[in-house]
C-alpha positions as CSV (number, residue, x, y, z in Angstrom):
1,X,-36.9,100.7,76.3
2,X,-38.3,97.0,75.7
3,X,-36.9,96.5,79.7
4,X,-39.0,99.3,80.9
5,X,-41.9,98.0,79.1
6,X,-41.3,94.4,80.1
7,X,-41.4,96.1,83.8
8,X,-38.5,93.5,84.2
9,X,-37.1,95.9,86.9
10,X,-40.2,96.1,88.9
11,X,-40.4,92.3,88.4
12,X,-36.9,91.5,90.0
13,X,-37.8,94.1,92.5
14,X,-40.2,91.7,93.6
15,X,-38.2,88.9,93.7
16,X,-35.7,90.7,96.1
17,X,-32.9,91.5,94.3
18,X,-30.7,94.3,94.5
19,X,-30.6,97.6,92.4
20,X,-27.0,96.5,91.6
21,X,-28.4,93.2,91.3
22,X,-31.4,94.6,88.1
23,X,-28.3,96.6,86.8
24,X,-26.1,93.9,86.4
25,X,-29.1,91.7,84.8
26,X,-29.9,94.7,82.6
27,X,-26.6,94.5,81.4
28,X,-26.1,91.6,80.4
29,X,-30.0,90.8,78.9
30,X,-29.1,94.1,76.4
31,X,-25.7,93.0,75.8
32,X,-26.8,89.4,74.8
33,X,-29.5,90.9,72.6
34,X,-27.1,93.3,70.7
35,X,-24.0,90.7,71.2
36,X,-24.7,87.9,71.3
37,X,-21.3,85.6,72.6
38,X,-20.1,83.8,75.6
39,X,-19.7,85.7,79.3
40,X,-16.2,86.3,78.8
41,X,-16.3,87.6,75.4
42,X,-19.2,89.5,76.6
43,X,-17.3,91.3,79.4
44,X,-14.6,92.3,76.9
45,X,-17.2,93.3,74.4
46,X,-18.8,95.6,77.2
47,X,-15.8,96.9,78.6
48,X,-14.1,97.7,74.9
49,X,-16.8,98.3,72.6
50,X,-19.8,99.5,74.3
51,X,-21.7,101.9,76.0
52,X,-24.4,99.8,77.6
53,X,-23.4,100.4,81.2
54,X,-23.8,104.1,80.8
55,X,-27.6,103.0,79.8
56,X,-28.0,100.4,82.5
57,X,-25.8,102.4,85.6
58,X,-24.2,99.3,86.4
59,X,-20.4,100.5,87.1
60,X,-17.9,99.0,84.2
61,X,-15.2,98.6,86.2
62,X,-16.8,95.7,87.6
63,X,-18.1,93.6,84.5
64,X,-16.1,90.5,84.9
65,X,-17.2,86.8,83.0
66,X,-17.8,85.2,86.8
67,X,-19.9,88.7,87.6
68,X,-21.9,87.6,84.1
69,X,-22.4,83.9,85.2
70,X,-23.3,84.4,88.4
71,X,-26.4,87.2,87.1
72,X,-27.2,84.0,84.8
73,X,-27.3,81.8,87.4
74,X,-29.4,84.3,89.4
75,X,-32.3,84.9,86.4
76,X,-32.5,81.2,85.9
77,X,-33.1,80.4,89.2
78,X,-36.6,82.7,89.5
79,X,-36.9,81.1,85.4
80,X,-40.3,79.5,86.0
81,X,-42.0,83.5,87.9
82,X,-39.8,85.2,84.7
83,X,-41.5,83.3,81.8
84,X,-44.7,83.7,83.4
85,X,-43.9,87.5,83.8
86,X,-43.1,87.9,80.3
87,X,-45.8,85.7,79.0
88,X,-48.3,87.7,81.1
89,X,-46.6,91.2,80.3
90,X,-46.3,90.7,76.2
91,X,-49.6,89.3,76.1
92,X,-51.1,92.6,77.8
93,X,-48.7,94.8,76.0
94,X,-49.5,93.3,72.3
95,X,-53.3,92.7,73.8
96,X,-52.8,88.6,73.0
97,X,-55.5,86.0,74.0
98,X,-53.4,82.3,73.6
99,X,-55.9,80.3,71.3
100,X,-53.3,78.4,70.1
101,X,-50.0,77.0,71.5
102,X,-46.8,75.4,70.1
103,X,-44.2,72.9,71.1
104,X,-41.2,71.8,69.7
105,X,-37.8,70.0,70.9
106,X,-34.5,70.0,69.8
107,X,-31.3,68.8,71.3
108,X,-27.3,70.1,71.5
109,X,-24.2,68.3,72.5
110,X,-21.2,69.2,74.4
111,X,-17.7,69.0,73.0
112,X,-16.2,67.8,76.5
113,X,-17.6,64.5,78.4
114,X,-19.3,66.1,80.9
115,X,-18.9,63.6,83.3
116,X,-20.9,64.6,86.3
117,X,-23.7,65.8,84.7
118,X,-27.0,64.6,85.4
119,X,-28.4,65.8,81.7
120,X,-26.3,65.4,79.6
121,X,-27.0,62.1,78.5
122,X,-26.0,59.8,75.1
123,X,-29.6,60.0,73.2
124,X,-30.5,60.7,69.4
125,X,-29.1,63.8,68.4
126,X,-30.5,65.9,65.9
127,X,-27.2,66.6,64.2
128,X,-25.7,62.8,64.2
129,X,-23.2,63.4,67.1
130,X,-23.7,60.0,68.7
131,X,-20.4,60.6,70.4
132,X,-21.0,63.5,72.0
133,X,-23.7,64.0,75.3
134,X,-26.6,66.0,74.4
135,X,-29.3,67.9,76.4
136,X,-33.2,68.6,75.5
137,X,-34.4,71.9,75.3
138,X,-38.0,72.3,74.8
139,X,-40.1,75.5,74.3
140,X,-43.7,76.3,74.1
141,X,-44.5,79.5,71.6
142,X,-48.1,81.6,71.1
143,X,-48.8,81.7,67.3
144,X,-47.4,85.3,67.7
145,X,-43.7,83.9,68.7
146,X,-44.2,84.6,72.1
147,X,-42.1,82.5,74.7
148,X,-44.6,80.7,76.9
149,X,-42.5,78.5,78.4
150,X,-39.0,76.6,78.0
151,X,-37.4,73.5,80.0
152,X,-34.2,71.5,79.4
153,X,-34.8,67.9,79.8
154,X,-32.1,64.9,79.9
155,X,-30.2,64.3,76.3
156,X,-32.2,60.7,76.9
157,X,-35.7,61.3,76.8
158,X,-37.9,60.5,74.4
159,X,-40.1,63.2,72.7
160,X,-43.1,61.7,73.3
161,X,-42.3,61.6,77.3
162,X,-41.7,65.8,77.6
163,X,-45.5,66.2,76.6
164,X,-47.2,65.0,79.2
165,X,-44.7,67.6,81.7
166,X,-45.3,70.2,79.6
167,X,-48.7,70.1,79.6
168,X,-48.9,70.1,83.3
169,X,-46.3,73.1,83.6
170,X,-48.0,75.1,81.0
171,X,-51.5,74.8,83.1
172,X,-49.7,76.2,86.1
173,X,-47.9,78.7,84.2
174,X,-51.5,80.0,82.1
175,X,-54.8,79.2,84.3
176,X,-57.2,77.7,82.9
177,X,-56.5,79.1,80.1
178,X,-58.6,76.8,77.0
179,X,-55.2,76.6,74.2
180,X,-55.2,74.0,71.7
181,X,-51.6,72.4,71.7
């Protein structure tokens, strides 16, 4: 029901995607909500313990952890028109006006080195791990709890640097829309 009134089909209708596509997206956004756990104990969950594919019409058979990761990689990459779908959409269907916004960061590591990765960085992290390479994840809320917008920035950065980005996405993400931050 919260899909439907999300319009979340209609949305990545627009964006081109397939019907299989919004059913495998459906599927794994319920299951996440109701489950939350990893893609592979996901796919298990689904296949062993659940009926949401019978809701969705996306056919079980072919659930799979790589079918899960690759409908993540596929929502985040339309992320930035997503967020500004749902900020849009909950503010109509809660009838919101965003007077008022909030920002906060936090930080995670990762248990392996990741070597390759561009950021994950050494930086301060929020639960001492000065061994480990964390990321920034920062996300910008309505007074209501609202998402408005989220980013991940590198484990390095300082707080004080994301703000000035933020601000900048938020504009193109809201209008001209007058929030105290």
């Amino acid at each position: 029901h919260t899909w439907n009134q999300l319009q979340l089909t209609e949305f990545l209708q627009q964006q081109g995607w397939s019907e299989s596509q919004i059913q495998l997206a459906a599927t794994q956004v319920i299951s996440r909500a109701v489950y939350p756990a990893s893609e592979l104990k996901t796919s298990q969950w689904i296949k062993e313990n659940s009926a949401v594919c019978e809701l969705t019409g996306y056919n079980m058979d072919q659930i799979s952890k790589d079918k899960l990761y690759q409908s993540a990689l596929s929502l985040f990459s339309v992320k930035d028109r997503l967020q500004k779908h749902l900020s849009t959409r909950t503010n109509t269907l809660f009838d919101l006006q965003d007077k008022i916004i909030l920002y906060d960061l936090t930080n995670t590591y990762f248990e392996g080195r990741k070597e390759n990765s561009k950021l994950a960085q050494r930086g301060r992290s929020k639960e001492k791990r000065s061994d480990a390479k964390l990321i920034v994840l920062a996300m910008v809320v309505n007074i209501e709890g609202f998402v408005k917008y989220t980013s991940i920035h590198e484990g390095n950065i300082a707080d004080c640097q994301t703000l000035s980005l933020m601000i900048d996405k938020l504009a193109s993400q809201m209008g001209n829309t007058n929030a105290v931050i």
